[in-house]
N, CA, C and O of each residue as an XYZ file, in Angstrom:
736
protein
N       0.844     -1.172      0.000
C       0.000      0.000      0.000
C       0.894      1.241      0.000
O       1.587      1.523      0.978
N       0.860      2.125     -1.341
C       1.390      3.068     -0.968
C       0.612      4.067     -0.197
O      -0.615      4.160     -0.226
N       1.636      5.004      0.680
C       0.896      6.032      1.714
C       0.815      7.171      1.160
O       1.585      6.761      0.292
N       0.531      8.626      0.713
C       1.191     10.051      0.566
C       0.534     10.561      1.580
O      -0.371     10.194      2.329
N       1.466     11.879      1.378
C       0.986     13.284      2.302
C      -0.325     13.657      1.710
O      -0.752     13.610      0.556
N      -0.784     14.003      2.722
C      -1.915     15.054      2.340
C      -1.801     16.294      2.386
O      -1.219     16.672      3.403
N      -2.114     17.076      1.708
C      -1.740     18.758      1.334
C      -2.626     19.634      1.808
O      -3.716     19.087      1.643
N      -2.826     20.895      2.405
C      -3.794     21.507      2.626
C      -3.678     22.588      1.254
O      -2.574     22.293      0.796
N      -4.120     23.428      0.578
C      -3.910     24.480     -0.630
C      -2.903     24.954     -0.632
O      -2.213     25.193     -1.624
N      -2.561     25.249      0.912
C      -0.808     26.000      1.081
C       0.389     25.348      0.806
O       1.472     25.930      0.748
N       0.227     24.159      0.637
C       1.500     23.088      0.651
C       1.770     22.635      1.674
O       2.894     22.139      1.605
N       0.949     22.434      3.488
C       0.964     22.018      4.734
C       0.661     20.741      4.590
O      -0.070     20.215      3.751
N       1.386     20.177      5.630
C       0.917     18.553      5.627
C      -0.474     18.643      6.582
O      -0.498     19.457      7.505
N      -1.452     17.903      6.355
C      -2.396     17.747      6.925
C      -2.469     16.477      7.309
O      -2.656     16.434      8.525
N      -2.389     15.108      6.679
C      -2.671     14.043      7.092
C      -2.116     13.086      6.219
O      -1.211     13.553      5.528
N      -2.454     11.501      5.967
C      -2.067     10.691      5.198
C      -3.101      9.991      4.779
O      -4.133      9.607      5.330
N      -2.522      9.849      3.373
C      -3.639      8.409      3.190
C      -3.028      7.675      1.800
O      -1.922      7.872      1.298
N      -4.291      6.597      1.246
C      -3.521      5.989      0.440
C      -3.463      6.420     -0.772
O      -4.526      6.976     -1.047
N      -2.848      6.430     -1.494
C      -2.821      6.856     -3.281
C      -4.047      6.738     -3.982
O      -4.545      7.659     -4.628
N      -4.466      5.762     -3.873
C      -6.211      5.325     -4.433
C      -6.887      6.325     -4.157
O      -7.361      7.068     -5.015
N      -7.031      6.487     -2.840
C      -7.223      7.325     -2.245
C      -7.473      9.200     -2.380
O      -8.415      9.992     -2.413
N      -5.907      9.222     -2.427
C      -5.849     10.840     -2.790
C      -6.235     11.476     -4.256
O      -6.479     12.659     -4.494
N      -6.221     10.182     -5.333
C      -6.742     10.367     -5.871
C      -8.159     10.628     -6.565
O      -8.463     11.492     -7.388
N      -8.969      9.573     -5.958
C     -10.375      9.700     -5.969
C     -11.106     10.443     -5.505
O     -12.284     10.619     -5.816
N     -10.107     11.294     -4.205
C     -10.876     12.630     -3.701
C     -10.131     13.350     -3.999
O      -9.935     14.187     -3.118
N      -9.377     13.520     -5.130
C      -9.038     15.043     -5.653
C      -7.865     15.495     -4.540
O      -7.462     16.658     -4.540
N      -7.455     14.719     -3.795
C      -6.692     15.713     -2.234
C      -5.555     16.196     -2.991
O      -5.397     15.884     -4.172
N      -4.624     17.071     -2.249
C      -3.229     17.798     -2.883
C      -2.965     16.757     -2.383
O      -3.672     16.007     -1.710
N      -1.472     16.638     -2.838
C      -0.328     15.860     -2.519
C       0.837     16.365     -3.346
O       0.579     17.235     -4.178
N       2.421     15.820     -3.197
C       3.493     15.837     -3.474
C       4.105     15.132     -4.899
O       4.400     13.937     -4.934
N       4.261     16.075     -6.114
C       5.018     15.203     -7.159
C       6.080     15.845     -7.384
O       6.313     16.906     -6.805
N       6.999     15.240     -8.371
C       8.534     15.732     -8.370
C       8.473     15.008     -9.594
O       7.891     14.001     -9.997
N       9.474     16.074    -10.175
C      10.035     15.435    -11.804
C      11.348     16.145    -12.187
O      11.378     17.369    -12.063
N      12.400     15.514    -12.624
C      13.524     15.798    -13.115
C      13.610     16.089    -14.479
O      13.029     15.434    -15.345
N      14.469     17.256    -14.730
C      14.810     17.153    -16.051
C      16.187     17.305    -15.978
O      16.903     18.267    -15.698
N      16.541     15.447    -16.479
C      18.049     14.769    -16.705
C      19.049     15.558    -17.726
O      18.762     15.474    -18.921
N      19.846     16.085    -17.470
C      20.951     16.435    -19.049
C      22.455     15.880    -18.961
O      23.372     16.061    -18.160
N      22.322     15.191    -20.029
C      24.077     14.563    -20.075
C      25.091     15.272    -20.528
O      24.771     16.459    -20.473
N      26.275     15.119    -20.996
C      27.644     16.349    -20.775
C      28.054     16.945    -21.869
O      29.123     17.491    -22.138
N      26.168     16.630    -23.047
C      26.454     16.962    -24.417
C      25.027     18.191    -24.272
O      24.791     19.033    -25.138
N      24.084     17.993    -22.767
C      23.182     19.285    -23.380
C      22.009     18.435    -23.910
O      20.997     19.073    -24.199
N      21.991     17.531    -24.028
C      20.704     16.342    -24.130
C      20.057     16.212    -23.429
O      20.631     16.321    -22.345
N      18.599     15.925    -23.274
C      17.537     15.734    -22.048
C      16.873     14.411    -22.292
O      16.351     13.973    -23.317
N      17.039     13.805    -20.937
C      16.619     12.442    -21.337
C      15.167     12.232    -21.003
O      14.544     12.759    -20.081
N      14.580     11.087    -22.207
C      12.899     11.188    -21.526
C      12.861      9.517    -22.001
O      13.507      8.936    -22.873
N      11.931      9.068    -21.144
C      11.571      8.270    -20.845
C       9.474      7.833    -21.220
O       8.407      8.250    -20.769
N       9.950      6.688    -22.382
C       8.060      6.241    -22.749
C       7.653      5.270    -21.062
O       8.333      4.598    -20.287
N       6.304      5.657    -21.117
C       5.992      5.346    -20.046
C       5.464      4.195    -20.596
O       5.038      4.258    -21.750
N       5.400      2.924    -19.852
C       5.035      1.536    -20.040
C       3.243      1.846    -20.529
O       2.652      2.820    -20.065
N       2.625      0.967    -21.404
C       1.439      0.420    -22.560
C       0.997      0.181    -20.983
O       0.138      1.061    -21.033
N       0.920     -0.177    -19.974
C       0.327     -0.777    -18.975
C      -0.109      0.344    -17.957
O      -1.236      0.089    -17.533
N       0.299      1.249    -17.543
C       0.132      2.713    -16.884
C      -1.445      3.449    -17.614
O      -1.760      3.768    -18.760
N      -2.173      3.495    -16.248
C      -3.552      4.030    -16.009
C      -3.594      5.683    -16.875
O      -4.483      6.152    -17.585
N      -2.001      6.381    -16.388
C      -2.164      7.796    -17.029
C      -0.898      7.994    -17.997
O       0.283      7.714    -17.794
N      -1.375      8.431    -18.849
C      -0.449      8.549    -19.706
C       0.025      7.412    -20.804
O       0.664      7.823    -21.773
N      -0.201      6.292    -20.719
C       0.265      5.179    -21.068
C       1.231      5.835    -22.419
O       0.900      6.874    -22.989
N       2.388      5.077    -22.776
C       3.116      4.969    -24.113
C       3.141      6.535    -24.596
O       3.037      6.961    -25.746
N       3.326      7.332    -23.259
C       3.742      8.725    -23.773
C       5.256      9.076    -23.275
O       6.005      8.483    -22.500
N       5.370      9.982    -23.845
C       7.073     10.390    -23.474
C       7.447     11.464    -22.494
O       7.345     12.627    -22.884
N       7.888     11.217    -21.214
C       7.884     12.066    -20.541
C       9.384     12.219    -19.649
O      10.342     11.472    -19.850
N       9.373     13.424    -18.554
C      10.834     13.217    -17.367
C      10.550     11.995    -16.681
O       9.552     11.276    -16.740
N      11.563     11.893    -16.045
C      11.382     11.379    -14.682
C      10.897     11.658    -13.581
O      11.400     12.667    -13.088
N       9.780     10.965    -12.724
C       9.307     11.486    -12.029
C       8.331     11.017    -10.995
O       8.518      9.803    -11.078
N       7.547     11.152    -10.211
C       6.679     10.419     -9.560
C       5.979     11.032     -8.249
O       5.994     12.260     -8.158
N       5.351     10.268     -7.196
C       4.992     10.325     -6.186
C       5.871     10.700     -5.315
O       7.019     10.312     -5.529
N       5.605     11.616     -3.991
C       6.091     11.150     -2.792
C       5.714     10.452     -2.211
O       4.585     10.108     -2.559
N       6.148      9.903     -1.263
C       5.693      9.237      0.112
C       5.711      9.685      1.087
O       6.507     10.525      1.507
N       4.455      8.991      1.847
C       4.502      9.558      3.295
C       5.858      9.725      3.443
O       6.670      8.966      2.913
N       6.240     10.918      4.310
C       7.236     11.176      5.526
C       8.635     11.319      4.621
O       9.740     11.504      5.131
N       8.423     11.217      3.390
C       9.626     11.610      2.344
C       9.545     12.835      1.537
O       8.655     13.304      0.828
N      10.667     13.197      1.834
C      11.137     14.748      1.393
C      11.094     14.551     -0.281
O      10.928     13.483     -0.870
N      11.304     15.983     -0.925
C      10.807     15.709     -2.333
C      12.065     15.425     -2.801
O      12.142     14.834     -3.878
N      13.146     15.750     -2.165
C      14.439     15.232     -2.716
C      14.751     13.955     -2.250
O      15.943     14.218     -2.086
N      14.688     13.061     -1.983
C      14.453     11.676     -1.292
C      13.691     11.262     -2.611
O      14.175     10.553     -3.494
N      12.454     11.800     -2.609
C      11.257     10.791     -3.470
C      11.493     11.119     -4.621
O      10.776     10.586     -5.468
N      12.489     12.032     -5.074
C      12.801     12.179     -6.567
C      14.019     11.633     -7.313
O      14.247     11.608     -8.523
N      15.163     10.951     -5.668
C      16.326     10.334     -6.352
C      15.772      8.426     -6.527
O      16.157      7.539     -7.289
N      14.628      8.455     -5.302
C      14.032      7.040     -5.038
C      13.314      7.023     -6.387
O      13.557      5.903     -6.836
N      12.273      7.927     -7.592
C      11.664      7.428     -8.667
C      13.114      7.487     -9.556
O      13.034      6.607    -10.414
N      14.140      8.058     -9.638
C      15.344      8.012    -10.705
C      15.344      6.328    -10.816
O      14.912      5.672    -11.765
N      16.072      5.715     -9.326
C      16.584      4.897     -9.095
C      15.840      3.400     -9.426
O      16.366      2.417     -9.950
N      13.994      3.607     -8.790
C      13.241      2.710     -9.590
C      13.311      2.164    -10.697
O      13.596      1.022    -11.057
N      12.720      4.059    -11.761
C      12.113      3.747    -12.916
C      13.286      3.642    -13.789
O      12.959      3.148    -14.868
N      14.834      3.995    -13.698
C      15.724      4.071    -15.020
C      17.231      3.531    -14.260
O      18.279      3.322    -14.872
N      17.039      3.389    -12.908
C      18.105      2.225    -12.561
C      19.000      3.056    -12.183
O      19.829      2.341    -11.619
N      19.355      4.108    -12.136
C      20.658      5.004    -11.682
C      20.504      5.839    -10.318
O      19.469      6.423     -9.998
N      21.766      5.807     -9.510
C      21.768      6.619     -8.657
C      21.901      7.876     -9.190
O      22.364      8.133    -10.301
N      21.340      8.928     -8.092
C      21.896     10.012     -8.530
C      22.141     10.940     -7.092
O      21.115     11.415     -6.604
N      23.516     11.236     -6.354
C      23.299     11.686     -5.238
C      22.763     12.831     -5.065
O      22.893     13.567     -6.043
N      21.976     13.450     -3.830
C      21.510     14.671     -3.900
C      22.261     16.121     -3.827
O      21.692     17.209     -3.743
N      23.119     15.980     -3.859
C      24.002     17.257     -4.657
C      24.089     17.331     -5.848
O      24.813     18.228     -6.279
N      23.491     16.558     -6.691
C      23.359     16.708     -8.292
C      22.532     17.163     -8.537
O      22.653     17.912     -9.506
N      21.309     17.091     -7.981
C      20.016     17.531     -7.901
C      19.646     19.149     -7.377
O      19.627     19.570     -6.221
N      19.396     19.800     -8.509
C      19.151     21.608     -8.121
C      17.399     21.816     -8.121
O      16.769     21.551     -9.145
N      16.901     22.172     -7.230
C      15.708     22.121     -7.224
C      15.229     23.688     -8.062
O      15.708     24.788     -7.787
N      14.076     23.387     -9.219
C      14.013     24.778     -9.999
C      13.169     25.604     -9.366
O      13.501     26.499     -8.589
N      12.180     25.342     -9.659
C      11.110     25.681     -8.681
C       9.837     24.482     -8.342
O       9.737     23.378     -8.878
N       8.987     25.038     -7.361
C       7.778     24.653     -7.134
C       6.427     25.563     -8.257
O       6.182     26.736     -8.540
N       5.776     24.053     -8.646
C       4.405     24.650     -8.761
C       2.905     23.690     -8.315
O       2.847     22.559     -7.832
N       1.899     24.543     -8.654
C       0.855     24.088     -7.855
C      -0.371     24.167     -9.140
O      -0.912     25.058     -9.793
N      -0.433     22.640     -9.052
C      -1.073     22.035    -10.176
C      -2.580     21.108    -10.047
O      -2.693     20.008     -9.505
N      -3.357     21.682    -10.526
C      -4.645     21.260    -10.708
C      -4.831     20.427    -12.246
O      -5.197     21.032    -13.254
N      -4.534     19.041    -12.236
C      -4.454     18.574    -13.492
C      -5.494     18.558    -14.213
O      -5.719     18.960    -15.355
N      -6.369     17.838    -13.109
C      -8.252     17.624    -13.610
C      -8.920     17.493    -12.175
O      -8.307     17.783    -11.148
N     -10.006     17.109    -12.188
C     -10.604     16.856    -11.067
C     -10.165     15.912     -9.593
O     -10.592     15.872     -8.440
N      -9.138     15.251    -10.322
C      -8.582     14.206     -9.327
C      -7.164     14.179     -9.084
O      -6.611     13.307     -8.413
N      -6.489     15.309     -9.732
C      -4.980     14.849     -9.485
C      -4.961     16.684     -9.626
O      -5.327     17.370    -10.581
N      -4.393     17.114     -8.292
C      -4.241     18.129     -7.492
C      -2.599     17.866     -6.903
O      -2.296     17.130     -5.964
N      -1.960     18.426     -7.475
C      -0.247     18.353     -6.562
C       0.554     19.055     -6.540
O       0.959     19.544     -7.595
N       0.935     19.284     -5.706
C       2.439     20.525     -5.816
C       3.544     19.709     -6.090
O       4.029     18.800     -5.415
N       4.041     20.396     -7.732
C       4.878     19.565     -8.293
C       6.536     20.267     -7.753
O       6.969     21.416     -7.842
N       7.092     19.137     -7.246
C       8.588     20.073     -7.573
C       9.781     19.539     -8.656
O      10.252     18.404     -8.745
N      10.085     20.672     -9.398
C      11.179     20.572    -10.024
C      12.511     20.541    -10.276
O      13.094     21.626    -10.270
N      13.069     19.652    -10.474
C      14.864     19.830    -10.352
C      15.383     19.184    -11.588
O      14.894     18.419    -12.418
N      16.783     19.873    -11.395
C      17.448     19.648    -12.480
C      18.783     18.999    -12.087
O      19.498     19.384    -11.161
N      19.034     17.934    -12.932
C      20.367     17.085    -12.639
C      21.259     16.568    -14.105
O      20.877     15.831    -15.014
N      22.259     17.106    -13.958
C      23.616     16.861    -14.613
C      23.897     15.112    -14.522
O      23.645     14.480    -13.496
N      24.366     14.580    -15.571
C      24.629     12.995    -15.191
C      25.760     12.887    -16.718
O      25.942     13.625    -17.687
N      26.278     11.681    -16.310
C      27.453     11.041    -17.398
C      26.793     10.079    -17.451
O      27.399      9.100    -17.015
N      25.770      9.866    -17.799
C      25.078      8.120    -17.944
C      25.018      8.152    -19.659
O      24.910      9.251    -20.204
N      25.081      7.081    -20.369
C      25.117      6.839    -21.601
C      23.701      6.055    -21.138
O      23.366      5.486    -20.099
N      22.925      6.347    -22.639
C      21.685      5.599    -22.779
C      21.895      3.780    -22.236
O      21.060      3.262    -21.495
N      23.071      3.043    -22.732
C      22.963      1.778    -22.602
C      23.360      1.704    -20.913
O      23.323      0.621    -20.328
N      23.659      2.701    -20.360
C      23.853      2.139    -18.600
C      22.719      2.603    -17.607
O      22.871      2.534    -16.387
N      21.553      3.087    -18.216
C      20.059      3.038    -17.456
C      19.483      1.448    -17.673
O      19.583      0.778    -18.700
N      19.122      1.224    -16.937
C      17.874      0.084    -16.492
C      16.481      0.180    -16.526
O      16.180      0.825    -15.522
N      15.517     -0.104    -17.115
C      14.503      0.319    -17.214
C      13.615     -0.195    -16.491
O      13.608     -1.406    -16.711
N      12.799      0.111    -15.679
C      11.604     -0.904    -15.202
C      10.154     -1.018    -15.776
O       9.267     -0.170    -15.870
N      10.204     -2.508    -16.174
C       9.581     -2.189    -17.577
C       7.828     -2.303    -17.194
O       7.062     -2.498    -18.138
N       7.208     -2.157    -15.630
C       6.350     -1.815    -15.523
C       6.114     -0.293    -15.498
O       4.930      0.047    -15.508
N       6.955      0.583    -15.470
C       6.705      2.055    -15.683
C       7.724      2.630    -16.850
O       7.753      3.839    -17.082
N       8.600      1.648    -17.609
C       9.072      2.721    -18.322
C       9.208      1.665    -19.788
O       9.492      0.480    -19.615
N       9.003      2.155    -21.065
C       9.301      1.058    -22.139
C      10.141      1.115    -22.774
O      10.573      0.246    -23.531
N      10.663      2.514    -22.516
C      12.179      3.224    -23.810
C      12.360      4.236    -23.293
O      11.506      4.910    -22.717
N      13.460      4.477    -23.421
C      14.373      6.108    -23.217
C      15.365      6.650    -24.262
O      16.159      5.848    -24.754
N      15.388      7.798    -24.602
C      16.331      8.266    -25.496
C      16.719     10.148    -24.977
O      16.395     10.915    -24.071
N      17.188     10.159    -25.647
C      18.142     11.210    -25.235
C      17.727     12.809    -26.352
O      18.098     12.722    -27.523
N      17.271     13.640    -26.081
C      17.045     14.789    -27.055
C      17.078     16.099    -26.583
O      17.175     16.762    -25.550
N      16.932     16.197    -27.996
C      18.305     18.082    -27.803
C      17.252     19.435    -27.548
O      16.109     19.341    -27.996
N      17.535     20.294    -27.050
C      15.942     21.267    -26.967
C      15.661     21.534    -27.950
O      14.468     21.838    -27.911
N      16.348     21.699    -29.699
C      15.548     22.057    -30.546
C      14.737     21.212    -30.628
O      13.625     21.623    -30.959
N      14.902     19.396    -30.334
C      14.095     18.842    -30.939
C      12.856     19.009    -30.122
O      11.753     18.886    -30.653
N      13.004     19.310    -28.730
C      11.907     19.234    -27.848
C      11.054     20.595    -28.194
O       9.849     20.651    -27.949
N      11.652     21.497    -28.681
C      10.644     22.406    -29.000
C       9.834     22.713    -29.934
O       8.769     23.331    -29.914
N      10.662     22.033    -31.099
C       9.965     21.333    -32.999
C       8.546     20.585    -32.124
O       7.378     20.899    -32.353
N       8.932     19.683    -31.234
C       7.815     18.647    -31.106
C       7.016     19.451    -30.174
O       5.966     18.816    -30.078
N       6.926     20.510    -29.423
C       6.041     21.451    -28.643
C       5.047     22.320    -30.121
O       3.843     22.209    -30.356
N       5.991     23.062    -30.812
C       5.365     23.653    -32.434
C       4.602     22.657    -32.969
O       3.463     22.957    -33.323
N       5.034     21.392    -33.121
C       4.146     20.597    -33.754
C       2.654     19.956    -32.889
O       1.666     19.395    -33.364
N       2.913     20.229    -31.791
C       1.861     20.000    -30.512
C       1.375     18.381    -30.137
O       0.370     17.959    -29.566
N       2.727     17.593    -30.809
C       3.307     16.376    -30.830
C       2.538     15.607    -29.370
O       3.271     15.263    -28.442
N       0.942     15.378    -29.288
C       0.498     14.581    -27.666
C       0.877     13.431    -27.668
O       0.027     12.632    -27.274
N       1.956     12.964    -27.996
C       3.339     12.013    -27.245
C       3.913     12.061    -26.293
O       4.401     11.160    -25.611
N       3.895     13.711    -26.106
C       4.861     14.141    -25.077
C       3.936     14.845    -24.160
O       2.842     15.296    -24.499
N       4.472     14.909    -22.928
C       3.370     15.378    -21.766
C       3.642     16.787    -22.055
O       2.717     17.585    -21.909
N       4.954     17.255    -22.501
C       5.361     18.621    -21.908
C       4.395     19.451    -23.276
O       4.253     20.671    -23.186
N       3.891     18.839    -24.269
C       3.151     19.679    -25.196
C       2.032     20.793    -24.663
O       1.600     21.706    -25.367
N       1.555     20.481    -22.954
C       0.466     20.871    -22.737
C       0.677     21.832    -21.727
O      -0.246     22.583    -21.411
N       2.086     21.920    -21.033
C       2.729     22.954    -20.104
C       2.682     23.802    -20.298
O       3.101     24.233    -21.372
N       1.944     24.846    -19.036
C       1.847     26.294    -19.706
C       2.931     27.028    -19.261
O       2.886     28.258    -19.241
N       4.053     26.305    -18.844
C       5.419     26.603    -18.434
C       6.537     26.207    -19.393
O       7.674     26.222    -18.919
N       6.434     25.966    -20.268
C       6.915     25.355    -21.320
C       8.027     26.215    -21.666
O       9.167     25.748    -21.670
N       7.814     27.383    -21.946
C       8.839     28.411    -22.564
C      10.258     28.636    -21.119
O      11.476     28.534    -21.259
N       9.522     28.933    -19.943
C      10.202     29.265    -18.912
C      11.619     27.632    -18.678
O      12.786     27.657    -18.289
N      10.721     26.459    -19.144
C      11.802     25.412    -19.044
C      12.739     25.704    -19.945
O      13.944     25.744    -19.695
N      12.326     25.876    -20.812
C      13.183     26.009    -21.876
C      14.582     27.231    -21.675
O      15.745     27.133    -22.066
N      14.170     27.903    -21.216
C      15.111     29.261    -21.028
C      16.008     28.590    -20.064
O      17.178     28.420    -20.409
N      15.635     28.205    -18.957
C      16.260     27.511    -17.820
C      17.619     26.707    -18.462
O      18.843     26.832    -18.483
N      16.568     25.804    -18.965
C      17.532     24.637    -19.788
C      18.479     25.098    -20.708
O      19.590     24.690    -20.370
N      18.524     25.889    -21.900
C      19.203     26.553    -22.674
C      20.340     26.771    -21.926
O      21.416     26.285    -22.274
N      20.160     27.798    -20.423
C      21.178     28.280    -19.696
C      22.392     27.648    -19.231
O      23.547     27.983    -18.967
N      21.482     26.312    -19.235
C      22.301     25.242    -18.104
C      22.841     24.689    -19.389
O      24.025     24.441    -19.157
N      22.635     24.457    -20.303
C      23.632     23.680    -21.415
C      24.710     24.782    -22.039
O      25.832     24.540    -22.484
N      24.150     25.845    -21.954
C      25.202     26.577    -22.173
C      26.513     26.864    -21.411
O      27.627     27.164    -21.842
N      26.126     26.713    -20.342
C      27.705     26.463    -18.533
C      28.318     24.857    -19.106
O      29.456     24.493    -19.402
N      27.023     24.154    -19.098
C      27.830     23.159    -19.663
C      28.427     22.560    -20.804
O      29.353     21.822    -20.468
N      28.261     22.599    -21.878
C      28.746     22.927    -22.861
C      30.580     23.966    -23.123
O      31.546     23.597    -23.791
N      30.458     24.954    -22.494
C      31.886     26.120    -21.810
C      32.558     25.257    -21.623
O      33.473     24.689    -22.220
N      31.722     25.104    -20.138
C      33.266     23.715    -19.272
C      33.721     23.054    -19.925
O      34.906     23.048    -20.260
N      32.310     21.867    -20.479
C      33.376     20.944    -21.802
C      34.136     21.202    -22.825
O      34.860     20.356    -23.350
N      34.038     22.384    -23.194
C      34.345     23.327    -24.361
C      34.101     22.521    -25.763
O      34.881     22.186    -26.654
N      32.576     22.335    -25.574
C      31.925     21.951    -26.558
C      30.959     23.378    -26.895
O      30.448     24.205    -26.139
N      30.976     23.229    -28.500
C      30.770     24.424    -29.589
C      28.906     23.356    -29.281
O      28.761     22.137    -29.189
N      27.987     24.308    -29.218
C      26.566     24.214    -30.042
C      26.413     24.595    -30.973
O      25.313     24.477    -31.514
């Protein structure tokens, strides 16, 4: 049985209960999602397994639930480590911001965001192939061709934060990119 927090509107813990649960009554709760980049400026995404209630066989970050009594940095290196097999310690992990998300009637969460640097080559993730079916690696033009094209493959087509990631991200491949003294 998984447990989560329960949220009051402010982002306060109020209580616990089960996932089934928080969902069917709409309650807030805690999500977290990474956006991975390797030492070329690539963002890795991950198809979500044909078997998954939301989203099925779409392309998305990494990301997931909290758990009761787990911090969002805890529950965001614990879904890395699940769904694509890699550690990632929490000093890699830069938290971007928080937002507060009303998806539909039943999935209410304050999402948090971070960003993590990694040397992982596609063939040294692990996949778990009840939440994940494929992963590949792509560059922001391509992620933003497929936002223009309004490509509903991808979750991020529907973000009304979309542009603000993007700027973020640009930034951060650009420091990295310097260091390596790799030309874009």
């Amino acid at each position: 049985m998984e447990l989560l927090d329960i949220l009051d509107e402010e982002g306060n813990v109020i209580g616990t209960e089960e996932r089934k649960v928080v969902h069917e009554k709409g309650l807030w709760h805690i999500h977290v999602g990474v956006w991975i980049m390797n030492q070329k400026g690539e963002l890795l995404f991950q198809k979500r397994s044909p078997n998954k209630s939301i989203n099925p066989n779409i392309w998305t970050r990494t990301g997931g639930h909290v758990n009761s009594k787990e911090t969002p940095l805890k529950g965001i290196q614990r879904e890395v480590e699940e769904e694509i097999g890699v550690k990632i310690s929490e000093e890699n992990f830069e938290l971007i911001y928080i937002v507060k998300n009303k998806v539909d009637e039943h999935n209410h969460h304050f999402t948090y965001n971070y960003f993590a640097l990694v040397d992982y080559n596609i063939e040294e993730y692990t996949m778990q192939p009840e939440e994940v079916s494929d992963l590949k690696y792509m560059t922001i033009e391509e992620i933003e061709q497929i936002k223009n094209n309004n490509d509903e493959n991808y979750t991020f087509v529907k973000w009304r934060n979309f542009d603000e990631n993007m700027q973020f991200l640009k930034k951060k491949r650009e420091l990295i990119l310097s260091k390596n003294n790799i030309i874009s």
